[in-house]
Backbone as CSV, one residue per row, in Angstrom:
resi,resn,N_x,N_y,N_z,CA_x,CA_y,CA_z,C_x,C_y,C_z
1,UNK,-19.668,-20.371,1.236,-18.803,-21.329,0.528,-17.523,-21.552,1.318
2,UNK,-17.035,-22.930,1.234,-15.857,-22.850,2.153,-14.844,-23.042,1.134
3,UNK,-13.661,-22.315,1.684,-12.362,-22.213,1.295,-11.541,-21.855,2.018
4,UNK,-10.399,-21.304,1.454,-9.223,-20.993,2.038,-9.400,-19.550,3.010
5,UNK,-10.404,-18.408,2.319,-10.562,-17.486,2.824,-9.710,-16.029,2.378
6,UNK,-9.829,-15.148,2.799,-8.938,-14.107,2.103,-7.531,-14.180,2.756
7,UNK,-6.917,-13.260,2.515,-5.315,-13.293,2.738,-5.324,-12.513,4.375
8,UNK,-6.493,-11.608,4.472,-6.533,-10.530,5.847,-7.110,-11.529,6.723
9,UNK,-7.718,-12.881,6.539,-8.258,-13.582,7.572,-7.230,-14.540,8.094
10,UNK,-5.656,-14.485,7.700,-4.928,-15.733,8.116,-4.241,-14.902,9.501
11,UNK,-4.203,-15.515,10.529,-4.394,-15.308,11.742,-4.902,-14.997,12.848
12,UNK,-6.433,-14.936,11.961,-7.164,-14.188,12.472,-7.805,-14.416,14.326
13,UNK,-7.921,-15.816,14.399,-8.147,-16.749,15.492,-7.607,-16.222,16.962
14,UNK,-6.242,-16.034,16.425,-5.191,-15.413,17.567,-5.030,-14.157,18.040
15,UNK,-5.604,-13.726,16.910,-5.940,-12.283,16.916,-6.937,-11.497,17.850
16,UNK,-8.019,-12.229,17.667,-9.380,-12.435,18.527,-8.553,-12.599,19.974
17,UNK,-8.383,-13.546,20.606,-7.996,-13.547,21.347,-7.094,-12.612,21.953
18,UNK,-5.711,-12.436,21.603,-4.705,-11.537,21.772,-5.267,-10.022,21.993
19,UNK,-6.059,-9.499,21.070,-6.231,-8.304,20.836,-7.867,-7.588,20.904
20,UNK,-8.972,-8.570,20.660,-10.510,-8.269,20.357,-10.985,-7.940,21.884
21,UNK,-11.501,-6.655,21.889,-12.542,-6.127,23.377,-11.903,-5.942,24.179
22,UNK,-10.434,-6.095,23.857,-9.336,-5.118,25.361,-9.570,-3.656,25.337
23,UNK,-9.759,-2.825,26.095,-9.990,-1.350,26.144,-9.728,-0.759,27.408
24,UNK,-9.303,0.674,26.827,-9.271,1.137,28.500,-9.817,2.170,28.054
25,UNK,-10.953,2.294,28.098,-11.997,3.626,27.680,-13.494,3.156,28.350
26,UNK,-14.211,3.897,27.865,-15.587,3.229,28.474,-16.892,3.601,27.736
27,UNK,-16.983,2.612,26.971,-18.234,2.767,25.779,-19.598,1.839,25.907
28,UNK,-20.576,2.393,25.287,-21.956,1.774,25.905,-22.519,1.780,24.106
29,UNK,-23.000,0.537,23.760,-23.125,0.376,22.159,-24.806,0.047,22.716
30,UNK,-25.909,0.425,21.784,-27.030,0.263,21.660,-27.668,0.030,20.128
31,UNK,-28.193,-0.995,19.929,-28.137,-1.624,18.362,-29.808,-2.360,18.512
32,UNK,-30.358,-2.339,17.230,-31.353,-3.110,17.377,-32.162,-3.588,15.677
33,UNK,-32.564,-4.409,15.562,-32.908,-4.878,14.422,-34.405,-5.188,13.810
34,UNK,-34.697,-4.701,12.929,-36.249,-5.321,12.477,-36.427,-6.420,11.512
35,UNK,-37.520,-7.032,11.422,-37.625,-8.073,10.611,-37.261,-7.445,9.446
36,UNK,-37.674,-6.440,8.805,-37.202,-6.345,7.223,-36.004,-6.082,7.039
37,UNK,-35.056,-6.261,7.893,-33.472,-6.505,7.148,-33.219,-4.596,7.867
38,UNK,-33.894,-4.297,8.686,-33.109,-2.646,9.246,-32.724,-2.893,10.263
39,UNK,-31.034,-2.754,10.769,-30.569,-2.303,11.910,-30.070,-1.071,12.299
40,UNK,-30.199,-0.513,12.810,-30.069,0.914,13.757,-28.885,0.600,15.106
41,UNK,-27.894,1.685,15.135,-27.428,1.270,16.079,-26.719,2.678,16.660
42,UNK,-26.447,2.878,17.969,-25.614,4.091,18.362,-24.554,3.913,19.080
43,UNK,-23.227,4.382,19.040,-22.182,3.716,20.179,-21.661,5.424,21.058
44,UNK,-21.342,5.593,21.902,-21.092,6.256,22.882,-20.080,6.115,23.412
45,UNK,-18.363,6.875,23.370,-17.316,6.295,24.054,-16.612,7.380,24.869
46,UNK,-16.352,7.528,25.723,-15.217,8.375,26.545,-13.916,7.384,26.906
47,UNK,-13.050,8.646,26.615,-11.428,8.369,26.754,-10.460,9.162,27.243
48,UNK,-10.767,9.434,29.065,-9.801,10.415,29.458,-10.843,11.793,29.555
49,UNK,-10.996,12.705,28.898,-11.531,13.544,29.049,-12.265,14.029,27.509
50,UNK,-11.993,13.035,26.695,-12.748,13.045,25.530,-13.521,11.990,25.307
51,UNK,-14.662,12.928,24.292,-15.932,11.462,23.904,-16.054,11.926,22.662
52,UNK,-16.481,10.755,22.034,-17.226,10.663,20.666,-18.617,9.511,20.357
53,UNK,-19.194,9.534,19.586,-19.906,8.846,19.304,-20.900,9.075,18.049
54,UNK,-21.308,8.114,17.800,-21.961,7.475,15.695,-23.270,7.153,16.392
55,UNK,-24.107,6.982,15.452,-24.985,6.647,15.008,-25.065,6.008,13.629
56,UNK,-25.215,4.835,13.558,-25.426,3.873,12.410,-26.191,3.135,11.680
57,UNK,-27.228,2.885,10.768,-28.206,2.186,10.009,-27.743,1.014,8.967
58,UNK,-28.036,0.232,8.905,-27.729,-0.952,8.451,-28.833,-1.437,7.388
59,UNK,-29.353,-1.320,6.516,-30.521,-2.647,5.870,-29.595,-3.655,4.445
60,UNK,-30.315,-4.470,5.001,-29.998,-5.925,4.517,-31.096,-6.391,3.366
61,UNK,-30.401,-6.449,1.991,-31.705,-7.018,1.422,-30.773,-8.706,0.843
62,UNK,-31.783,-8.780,0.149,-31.770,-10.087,-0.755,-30.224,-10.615,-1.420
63,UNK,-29.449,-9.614,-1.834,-28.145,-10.092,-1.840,-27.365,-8.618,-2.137
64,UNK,-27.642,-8.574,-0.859,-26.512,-7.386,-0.423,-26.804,-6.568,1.297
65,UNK,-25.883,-5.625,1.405,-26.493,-4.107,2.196,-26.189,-3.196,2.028
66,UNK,-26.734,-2.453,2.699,-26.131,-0.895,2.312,-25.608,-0.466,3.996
67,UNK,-24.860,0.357,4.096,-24.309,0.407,6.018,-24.061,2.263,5.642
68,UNK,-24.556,3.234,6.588,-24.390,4.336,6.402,-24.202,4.795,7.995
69,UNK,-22.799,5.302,8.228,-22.576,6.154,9.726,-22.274,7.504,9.947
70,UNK,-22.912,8.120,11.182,-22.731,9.561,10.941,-21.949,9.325,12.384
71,UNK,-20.665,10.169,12.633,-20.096,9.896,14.011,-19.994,11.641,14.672
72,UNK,-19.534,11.656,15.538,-19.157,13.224,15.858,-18.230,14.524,15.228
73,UNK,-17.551,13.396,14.324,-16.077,14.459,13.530,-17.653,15.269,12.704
74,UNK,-18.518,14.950,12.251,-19.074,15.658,11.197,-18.949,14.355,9.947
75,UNK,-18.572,13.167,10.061,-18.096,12.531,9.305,-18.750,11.579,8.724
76,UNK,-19.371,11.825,7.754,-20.499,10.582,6.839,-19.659,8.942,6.604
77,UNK,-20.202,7.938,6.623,-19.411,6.726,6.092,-20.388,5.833,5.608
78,UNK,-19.965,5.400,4.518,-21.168,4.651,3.565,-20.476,3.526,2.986
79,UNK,-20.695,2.518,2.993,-20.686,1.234,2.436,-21.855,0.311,1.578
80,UNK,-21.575,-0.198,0.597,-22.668,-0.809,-0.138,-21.987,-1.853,-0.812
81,UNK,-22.557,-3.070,-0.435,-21.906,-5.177,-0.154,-23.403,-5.449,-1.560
82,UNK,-22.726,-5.995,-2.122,-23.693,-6.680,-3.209,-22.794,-7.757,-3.227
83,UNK,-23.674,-8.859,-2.907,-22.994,-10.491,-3.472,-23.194,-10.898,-4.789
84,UNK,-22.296,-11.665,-5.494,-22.986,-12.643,-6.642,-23.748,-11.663,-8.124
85,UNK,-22.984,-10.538,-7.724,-22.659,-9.830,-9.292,-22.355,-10.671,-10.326
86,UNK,-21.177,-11.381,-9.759,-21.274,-12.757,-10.700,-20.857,-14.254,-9.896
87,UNK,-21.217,-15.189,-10.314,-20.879,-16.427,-9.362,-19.826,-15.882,-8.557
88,UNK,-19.934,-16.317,-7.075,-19.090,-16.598,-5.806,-18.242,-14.897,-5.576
89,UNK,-18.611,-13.895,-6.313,-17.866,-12.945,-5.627,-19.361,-11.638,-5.022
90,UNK,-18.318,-10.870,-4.933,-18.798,-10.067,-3.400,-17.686,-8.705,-3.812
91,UNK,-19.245,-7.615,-4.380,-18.581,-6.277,-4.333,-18.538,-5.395,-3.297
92,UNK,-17.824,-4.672,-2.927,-17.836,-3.440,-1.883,-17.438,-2.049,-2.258
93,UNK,-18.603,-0.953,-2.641,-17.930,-0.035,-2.961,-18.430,0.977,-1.113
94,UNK,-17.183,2.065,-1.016,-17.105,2.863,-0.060,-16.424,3.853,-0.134
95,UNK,-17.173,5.226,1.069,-16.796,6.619,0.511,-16.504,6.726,2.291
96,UNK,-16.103,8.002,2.315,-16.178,8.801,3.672,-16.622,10.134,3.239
97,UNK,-17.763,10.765,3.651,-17.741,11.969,3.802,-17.298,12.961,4.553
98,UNK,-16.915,14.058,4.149,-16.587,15.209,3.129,-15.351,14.789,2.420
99,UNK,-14.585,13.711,2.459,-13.465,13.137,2.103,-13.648,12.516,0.325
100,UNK,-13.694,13.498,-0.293,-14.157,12.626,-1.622,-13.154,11.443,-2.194
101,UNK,-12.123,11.681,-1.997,-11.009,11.033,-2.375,-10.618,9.880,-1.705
102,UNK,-11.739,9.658,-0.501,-11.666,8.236,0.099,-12.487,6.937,-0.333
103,UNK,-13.154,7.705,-1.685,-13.923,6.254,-2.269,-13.157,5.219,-2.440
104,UNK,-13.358,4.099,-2.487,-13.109,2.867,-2.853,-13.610,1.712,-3.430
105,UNK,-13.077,1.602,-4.260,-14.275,-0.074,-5.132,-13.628,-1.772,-4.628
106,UNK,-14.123,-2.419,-4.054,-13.768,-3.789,-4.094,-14.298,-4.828,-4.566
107,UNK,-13.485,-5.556,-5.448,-14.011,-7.019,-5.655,-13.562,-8.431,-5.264
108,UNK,-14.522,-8.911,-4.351,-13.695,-10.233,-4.187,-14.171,-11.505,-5.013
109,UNK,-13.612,-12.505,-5.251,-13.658,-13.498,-5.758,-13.325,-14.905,-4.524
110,UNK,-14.596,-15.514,-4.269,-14.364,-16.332,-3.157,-14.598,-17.770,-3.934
111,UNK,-13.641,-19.008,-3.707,-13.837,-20.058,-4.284,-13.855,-20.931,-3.094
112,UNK,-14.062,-22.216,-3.981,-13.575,-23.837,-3.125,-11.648,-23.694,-2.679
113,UNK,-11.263,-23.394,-3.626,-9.956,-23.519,-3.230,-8.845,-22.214,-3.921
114,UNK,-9.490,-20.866,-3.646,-9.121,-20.066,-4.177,-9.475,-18.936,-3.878
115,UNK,-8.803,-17.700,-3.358,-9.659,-16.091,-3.624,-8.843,-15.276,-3.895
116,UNK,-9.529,-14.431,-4.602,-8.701,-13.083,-5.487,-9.857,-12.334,-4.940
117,UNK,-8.979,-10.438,-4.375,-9.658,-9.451,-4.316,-8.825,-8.190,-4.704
118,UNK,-9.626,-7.353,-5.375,-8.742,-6.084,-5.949,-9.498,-5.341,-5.771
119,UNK,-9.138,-3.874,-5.255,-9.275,-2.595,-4.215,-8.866,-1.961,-5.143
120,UNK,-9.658,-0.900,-5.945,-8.727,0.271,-6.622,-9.604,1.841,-5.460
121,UNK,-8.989,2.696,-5.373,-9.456,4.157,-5.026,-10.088,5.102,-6.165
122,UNK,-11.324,5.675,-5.481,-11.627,6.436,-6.994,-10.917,7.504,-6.665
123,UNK,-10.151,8.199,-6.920,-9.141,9.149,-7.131,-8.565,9.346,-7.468
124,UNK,-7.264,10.968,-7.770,-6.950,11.124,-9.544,-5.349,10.622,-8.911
125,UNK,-5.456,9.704,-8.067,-3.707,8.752,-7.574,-3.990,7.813,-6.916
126,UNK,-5.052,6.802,-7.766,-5.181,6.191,-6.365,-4.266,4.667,-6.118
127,UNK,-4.566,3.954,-5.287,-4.046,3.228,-4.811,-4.505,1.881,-5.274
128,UNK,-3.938,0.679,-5.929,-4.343,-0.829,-6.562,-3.807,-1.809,-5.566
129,UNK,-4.907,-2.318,-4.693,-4.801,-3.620,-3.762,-5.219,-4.564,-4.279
130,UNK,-4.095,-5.599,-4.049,-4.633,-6.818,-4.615,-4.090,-8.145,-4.048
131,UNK,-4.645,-9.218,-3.526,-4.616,-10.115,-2.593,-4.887,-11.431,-3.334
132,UNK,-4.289,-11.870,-3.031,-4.616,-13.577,-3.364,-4.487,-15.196,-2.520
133,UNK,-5.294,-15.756,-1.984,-5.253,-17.021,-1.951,-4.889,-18.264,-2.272
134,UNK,-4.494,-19.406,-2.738,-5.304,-20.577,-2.559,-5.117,-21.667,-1.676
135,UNK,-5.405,-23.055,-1.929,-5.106,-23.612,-1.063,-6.545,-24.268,0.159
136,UNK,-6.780,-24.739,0.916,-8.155,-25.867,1.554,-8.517,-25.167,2.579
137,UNK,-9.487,-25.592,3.143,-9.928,-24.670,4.753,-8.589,-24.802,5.653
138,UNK,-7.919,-26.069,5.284,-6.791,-26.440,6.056,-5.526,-26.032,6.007
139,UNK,-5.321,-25.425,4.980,-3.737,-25.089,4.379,-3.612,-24.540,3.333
140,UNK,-3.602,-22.852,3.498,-3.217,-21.691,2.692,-2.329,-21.083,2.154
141,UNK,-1.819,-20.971,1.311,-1.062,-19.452,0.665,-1.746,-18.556,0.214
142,UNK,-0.870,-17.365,0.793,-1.713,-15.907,0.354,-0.516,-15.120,0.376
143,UNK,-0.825,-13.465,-0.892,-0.171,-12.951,-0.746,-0.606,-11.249,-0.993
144,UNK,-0.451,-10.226,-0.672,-1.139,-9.123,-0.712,-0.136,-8.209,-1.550
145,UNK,-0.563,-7.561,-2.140,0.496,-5.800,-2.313,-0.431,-4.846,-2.889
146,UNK,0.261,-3.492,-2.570,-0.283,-1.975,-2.843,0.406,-1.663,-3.497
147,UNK,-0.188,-1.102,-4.686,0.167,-0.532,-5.920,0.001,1.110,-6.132
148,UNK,1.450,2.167,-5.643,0.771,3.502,-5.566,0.696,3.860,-7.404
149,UNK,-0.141,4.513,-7.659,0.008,4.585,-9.569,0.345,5.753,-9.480
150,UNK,0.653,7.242,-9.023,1.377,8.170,-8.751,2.838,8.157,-8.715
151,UNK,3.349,7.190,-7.550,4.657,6.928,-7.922,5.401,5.453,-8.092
152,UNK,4.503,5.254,-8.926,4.808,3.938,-9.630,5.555,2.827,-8.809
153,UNK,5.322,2.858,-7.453,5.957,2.566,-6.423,4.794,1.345,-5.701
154,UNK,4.897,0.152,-5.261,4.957,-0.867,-4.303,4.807,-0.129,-2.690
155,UNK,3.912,0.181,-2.152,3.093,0.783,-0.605,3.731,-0.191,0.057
156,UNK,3.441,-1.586,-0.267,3.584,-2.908,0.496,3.451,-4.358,-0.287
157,UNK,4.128,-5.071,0.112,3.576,-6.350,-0.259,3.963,-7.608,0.485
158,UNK,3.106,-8.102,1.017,3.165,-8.995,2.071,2.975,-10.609,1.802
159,UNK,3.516,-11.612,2.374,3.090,-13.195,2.011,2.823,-13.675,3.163
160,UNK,2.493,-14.964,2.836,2.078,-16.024,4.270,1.502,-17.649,3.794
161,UNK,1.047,-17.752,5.190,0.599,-18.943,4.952,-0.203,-19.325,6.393
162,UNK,-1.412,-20.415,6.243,-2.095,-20.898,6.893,-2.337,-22.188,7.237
163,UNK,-2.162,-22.661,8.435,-2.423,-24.349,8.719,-3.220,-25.048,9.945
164,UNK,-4.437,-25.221,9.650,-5.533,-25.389,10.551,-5.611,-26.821,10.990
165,UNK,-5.730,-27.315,11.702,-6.101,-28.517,12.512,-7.463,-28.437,13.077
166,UNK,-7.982,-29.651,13.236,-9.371,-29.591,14.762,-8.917,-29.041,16.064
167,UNK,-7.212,-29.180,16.579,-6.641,-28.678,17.493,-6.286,-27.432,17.444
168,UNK,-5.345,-26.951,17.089,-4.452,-25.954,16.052,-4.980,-25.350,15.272
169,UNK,-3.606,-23.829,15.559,-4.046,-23.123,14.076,-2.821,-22.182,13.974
170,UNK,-1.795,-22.363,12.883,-0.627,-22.050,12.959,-0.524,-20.529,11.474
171,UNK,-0.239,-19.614,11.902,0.389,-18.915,10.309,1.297,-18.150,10.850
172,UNK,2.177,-17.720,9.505,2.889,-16.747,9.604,2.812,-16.194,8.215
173,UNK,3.608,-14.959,8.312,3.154,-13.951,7.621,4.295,-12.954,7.612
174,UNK,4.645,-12.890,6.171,6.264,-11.429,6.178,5.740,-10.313,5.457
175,UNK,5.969,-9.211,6.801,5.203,-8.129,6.169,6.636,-7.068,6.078
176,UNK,5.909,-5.742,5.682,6.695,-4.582,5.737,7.658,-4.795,4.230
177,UNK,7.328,-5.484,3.360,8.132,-5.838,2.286,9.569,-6.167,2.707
178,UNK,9.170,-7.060,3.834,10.516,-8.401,3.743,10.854,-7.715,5.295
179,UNK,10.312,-6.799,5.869,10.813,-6.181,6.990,10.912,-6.817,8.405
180,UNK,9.822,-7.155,8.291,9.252,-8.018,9.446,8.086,-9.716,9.360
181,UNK,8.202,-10.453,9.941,7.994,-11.237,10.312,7.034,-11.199,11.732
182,UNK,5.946,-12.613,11.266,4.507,-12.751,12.622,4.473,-13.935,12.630
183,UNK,4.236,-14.542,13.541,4.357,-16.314,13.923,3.432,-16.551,14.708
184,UNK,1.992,-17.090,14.337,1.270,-17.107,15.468,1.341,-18.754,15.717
185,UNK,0.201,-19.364,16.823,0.239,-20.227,17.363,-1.324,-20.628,17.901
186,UNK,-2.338,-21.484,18.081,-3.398,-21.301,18.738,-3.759,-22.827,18.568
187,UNK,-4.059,-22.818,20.112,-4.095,-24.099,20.535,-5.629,-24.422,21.275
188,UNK,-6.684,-25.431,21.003,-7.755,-25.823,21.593,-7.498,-26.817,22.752
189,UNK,-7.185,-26.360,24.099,-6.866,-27.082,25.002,-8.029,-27.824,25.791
190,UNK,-9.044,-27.156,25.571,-10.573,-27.865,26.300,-11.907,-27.461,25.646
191,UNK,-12.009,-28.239,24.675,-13.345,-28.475,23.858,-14.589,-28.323,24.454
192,UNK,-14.874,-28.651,25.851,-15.887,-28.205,26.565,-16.039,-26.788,27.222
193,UNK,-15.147,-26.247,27.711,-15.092,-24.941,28.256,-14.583,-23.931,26.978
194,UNK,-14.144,-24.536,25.928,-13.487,-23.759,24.871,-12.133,-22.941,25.171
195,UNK,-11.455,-23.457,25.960,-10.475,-22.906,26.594,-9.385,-23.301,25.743
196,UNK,-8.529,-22.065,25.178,-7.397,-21.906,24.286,-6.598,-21.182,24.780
197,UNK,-5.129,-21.921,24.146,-3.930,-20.846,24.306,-3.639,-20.189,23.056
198,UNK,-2.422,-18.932,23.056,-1.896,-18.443,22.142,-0.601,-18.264,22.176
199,UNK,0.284,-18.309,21.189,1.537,-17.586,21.050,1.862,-16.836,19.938
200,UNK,2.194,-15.482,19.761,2.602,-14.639,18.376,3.705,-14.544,18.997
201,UNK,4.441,-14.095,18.164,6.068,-13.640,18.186,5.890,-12.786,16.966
202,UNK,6.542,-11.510,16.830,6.772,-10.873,15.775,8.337,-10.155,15.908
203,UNK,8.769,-10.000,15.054,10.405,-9.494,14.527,10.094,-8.158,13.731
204,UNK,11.123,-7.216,13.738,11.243,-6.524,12.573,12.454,-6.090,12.323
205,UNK,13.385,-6.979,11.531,14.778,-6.934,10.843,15.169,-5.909,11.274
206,UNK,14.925,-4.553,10.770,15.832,-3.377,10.219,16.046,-2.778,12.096
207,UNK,15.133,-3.036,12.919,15.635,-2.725,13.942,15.764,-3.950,15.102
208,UNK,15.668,-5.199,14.752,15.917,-5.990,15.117,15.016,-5.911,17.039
209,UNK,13.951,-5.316,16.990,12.854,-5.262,17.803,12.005,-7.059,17.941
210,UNK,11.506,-7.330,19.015,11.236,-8.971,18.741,10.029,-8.799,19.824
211,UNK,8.843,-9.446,19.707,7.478,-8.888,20.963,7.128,-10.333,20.794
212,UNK,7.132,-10.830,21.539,6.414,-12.236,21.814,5.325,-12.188,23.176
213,UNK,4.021,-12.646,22.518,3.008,-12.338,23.470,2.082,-13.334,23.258
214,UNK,1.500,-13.757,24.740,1.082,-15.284,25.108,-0.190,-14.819,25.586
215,UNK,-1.316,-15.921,25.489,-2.729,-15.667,26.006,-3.629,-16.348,25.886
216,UNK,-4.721,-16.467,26.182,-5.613,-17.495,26.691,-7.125,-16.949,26.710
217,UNK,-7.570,-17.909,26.747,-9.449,-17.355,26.720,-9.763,-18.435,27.239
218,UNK,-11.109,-18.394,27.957,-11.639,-19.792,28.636,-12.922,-19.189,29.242
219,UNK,-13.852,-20.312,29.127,-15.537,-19.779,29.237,-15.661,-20.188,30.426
220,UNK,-15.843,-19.648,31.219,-16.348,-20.335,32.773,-17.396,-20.273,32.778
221,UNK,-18.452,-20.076,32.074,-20.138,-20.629,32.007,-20.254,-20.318,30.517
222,UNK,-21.962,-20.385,30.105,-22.588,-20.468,28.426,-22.178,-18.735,28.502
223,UNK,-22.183,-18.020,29.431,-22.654,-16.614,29.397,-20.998,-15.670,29.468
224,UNK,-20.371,-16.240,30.088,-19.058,-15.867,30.810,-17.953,-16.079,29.989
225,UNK,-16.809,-15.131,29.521,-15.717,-15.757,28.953,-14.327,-14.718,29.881
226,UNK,-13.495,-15.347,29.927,-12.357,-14.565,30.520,-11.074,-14.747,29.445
227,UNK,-10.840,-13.658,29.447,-8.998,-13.636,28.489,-8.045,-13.416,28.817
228,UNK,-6.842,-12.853,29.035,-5.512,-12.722,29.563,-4.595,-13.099,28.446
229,UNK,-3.980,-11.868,28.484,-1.998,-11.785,28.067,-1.125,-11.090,28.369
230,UNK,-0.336,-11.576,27.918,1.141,-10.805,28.606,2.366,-11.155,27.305
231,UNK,2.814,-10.137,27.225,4.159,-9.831,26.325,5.382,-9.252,26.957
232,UNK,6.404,-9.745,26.187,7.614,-9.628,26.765,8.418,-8.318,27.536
233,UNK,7.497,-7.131,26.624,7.522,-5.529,27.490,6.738,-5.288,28.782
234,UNK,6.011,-6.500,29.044,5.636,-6.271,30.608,4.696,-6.105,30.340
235,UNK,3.585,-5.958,29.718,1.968,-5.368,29.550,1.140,-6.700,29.658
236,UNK,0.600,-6.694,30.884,-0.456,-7.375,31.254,-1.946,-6.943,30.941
237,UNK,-2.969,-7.791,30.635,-4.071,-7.518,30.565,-5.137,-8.419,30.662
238,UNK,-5.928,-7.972,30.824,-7.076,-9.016,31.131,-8.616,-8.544,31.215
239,UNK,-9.599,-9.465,30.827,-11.155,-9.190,30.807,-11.869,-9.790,30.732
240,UNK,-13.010,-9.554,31.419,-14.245,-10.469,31.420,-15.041,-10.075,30.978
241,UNK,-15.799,-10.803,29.957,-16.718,-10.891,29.351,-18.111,-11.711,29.616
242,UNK,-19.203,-10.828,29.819,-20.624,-11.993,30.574,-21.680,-11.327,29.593
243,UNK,-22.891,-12.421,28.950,-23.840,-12.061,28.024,-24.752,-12.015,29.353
244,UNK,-25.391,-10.700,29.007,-26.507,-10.430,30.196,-27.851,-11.104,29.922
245,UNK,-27.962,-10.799,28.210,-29.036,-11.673,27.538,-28.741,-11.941,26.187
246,UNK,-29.186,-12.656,25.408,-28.831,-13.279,24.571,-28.485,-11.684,22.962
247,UNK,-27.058,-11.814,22.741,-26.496,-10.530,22.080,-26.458,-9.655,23.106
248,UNK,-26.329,-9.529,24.113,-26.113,-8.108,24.965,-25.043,-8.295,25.901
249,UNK,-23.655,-7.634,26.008,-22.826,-8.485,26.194,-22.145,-6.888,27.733
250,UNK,-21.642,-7.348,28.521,-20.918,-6.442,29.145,-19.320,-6.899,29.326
251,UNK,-18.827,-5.907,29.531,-17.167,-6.341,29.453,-16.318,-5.481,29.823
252,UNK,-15.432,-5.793,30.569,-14.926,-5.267,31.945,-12.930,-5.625,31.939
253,UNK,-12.445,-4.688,31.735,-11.247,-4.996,31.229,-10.265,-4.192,31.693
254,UNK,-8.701,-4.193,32.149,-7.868,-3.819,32.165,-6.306,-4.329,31.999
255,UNK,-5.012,-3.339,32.436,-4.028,-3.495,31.821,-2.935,-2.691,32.973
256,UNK,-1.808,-3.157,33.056,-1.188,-2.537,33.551,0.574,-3.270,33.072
257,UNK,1.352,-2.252,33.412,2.887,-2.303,33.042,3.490,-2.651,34.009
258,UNK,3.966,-4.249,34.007,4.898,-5.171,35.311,6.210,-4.520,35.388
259,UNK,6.613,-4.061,34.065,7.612,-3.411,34.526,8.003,-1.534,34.976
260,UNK,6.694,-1.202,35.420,6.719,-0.194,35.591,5.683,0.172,36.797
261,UNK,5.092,-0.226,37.783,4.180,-0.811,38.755,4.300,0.758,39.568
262,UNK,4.970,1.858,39.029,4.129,3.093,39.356,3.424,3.710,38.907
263,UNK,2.948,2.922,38.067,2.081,3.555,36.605,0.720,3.214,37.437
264,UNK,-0.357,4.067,36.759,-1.519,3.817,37.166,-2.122,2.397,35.966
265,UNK,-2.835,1.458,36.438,-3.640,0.503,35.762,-4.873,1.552,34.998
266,UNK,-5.260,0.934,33.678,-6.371,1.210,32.670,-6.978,0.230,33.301
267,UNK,-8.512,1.317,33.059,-9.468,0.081,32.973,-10.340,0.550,31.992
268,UNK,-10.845,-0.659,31.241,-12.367,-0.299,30.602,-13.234,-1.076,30.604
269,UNK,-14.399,-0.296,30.257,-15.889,-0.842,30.375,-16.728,-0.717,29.493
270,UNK,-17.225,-1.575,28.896,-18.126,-1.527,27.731,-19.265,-2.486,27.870
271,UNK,-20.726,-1.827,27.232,-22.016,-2.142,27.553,-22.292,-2.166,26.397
272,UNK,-22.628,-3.714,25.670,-23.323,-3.639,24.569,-24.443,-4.418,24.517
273,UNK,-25.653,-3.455,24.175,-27.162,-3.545,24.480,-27.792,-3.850,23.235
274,UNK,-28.259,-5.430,22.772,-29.092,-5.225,21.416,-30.748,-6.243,22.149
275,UNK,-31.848,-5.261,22.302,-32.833,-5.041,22.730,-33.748,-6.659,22.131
């Protein structure tokens, strides 16, 4: 259904860009799927002189899934998505194991020109999230807050807004309960190569800190994508991205500090294999 979307998806565009598959680690993901709605998947990562890695199962039925991960902490994670409990919404309840107190229930409510979602914790303090929408595919208000019921206290509560073009795609967003401020920017400069710019700027009042960071993506073939940014603290980065076969993607990335050019450069590498 189209709409406005939730309140966690407004910026999301820039985001992707700016921030999605930069790494300086080196992980190899192996995933694969059957016709009856089962995916299986394992990821593998080293970082420095440490590794971890999950193993994950996925099945998909008729209107819902269930998602269950076992990773190296010892650490169970379970999710279960049922759509259309009642018209247009979408439940999510989730646990972590041995963590009992990390359950969580969600409900969203997705409209034409509207969404409401509320997050309570099953636990004996838990925590009431609740988010709201409305507004066209084109032009949003949204606003979020955390409700601690322990100490009757406000976690957060955040506002914004969204404004999409065929070109463009503009939001901002005041978080930290009035603390800080995000300004993004995203621009479709070549419809054929899909080549876009970005600009965020973010503030945060109380220490009067300001990060403005610029970037770009652009496909140099069907298979090939390249990204790049740079922010005002000097952190460069950049990566290429090439589909080896269709879902199997490799990606090749690093980073280094302009203003600090005795530093050693990160690099990472990631291999993701779906058979």
């Amino acid at each position: 259904m189209t709409g406005p979307g939730l309140f966690s998806d407004f910026g999301n565009k820039a985001k992707e860009i700016l921030f999605k598959d930069y790494s300086d680690y080196q992980k190899l993901i192996i995933s694969s799927q059957s016709d009856t709605g089962l995916a299986i998947g394992s990821t593998l990562a080293k970082k420095g002189g440490l590794s971890s890695g999950d193993v994950a199962a996925k099945f998909t039925f008729r209107n819902g899934a269930i998602d269950v991960k076992f990773d190296t902490e010892s650490t169970i994670w379970t999710t279960l998505v049922v759509t259309n409990i009642f018209p247009s919404s979408r439940t999510i309840a989730s646990c972590k194991f041995p963590d009992y107190n990390s359950g969580k229930i969600e409900v969203q409510y997705l409209h034409n020109h509207a969404s409401l979602s509320t997050a309570v914790g099953l636990n004996k303090s838990p925590a009431i999230d609740v988010s709201a929408t409305i507004g066209t595919p084109s032009v949003a208000f949204g606003t979020e807050a955390s409700y601690m019921v322990s100490s009757g206290n406000f976690a957060k509560y955040n506002a914004g807004f969204s404004l999409k073009t065929p070109d463009a795609v503009v939001s901002a967003i005041l978080l930290d309960k009035g603390d800080a401020v995000r300004v993004s920017y995203l621009r479709h400069l070549d419809q054929l190569n899909k080549g876009t710019a970005v600009g965020e700027i973010s503030r945060k009042f109380s220490t009067n800190e300001n990060t403005l960071t610029v970037g770009c993506s652009y496909e140099v073939d069907p298979h090939t994508t390249v990204k790049a940014k740079l922010n005002n603290h000097g952190h460069l980065a950049a990566l290429a991205q090439h589909e080896l076969k269709p879902k199997s993607l490799l990606t090749i990335s690093g980073s280094f500090d302009t203003l600090a050019m005795e530093k050693t450069p990160r690099f990472g590498l990631t291999l993701s294999l779906k058979p």
